[in-house]
C-alpha positions in Angstrom: 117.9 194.3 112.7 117.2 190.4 112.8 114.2 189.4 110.0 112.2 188.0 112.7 111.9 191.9 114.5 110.7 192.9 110.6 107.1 192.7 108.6 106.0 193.4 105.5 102.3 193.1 106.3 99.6 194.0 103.2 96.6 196.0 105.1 93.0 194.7 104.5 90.6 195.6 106.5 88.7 191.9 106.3 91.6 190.5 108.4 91.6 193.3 110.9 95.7 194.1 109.6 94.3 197.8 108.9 92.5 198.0 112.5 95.9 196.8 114.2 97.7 199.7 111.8 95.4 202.3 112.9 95.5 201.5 116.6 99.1 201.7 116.4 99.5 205.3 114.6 96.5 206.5 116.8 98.4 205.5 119.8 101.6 207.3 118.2 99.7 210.4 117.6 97.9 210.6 121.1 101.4 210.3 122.7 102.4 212.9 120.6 99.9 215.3 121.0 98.7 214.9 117.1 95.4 214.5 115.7 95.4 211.2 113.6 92.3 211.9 111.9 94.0 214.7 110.3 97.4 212.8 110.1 98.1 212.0 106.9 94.5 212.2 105.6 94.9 213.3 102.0 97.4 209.6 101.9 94.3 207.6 103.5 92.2 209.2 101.2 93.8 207.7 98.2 94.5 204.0 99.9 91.5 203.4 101.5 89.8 201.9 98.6 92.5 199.5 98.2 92.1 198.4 102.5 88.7 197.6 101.8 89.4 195.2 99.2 91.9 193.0 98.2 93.2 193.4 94.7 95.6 191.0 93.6 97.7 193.7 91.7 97.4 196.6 94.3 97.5 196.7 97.8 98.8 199.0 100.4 101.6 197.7 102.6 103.3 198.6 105.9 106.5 197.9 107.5 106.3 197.1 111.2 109.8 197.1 112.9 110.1 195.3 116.5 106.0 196.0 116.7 105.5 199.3 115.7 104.1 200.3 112.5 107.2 202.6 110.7 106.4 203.2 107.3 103.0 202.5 104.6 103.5 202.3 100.6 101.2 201.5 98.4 101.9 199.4 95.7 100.3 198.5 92.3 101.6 196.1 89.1 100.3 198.3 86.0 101.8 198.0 82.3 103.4 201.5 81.8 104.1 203.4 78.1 108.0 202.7 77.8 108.3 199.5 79.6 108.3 196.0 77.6 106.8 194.3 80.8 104.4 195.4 84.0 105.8 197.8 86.4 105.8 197.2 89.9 105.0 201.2 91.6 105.8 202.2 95.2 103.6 205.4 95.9 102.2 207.5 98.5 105.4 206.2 101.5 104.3 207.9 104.1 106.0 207.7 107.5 105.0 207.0 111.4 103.8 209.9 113.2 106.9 208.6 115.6 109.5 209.3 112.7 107.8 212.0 111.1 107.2 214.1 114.0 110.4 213.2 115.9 113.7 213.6 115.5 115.2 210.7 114.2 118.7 210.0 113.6 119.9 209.8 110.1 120.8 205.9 110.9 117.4 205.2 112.1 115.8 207.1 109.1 118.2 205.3 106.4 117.5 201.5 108.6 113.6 202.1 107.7 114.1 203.5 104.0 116.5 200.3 103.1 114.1 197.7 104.9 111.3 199.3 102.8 113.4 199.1 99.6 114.3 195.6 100.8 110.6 194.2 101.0 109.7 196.0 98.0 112.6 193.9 96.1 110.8 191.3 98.0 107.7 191.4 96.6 109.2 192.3 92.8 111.5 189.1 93.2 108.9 186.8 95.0 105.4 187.6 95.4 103.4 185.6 92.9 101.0 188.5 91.9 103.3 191.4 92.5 106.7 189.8 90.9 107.8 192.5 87.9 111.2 193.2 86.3 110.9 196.7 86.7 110.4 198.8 89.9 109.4 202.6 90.2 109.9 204.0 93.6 108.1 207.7 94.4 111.0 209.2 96.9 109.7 212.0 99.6 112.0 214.8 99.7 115.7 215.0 98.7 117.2 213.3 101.2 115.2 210.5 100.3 116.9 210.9 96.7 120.4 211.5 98.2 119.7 208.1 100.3 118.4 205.9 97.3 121.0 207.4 94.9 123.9 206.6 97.2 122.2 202.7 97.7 121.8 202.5 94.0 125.5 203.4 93.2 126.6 200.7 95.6 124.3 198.0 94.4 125.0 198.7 90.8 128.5 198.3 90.9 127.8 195.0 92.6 126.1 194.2 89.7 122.9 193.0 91.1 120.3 194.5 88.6 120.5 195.6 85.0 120.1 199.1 86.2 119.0 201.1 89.4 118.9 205.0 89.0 117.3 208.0 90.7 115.4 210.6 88.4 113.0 213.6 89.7 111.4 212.1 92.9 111.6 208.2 91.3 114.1 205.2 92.3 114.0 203.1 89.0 115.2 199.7 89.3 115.1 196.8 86.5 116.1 193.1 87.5 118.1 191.5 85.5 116.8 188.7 83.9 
């Protein structure tokens, strides 16, 4: 997919990003026959706070692809026990009603999971309030974990970062300096 067909776009609610979000799930679940208010709710529950208001060290982020809403994360920088620096966390990926009540091939499933992972890396590498050496990415389900496991074995032997692993339902990735 061309970069141009691909957003990373933090929802606020102040700048109408959320409303445009909402519309376009909405129109997903109509078309599909589900009730949005009770799609995903327990998610919306827990990000709402964070659409309200900007934070500069939390926000919740979605990934439109040629339009269309696909996938929403949210993300927070927090200093973690363990870690010698902040920690960049991924929580709460919940998918479109379009690839999480459809059948989707495993190619279209895997495109949206790796343009996630690669706007995440984005935001680790780039983003002036986000930017962390270390990266903690809550995984879905086991195939989710079979995906991220097999992308972490190819990008560490190309010796990108210090070290990318999957453990339990988390991708853990540290830059290297």
């Amino acid at each position: 997919m061309k970069e141009e067909d691909e957003k990373f776009v933090r929802l606020l609610e102040e700048d109408d990003t959320w409303s445009a979000f909402e519309a376009d799930w909405r129109a997903q679940c109509e078309k599909l026959e589900e009730d949005f208010d009770g799609y995903a709710e327990a998610t919306f529950s827990v990000v709402r706070d964070l659409i309200h208001a900007e934070k500069k060290k939390a926000g919740v982020f979605a990934l439109q692809m040629n339009g269309s809403y696909v996938a929403m994360v949210q993300v927070n920088k927090a200093g973690l026990p363990k870690y010698d620096s902040p920690v960049l966390r991924v929580r709460f990926m919940t998918l479109s009603p379009e690839f999480d009540l459809r059948d989707k091939s495993m190619a279209e499933y895997g495109g949206v999971l790796g343009s996630l992972l690669g706007q995440v890396l984005r935001l680790a590498y780039m983003d002036k309030e986000l930017s962390c050496m270390h990266i903690k990415f809550h995984l879905r389900s086991q195939a989710d974990q079979q995906f991220f496991a097999t992308v972490g074995k190819g990008l560490q032997d190309r010796d990108i970062f210090e070290s990318i692993q999957t453990r339990g339902a988390w991708l853990y990735i540290t830059r290297k300096a």
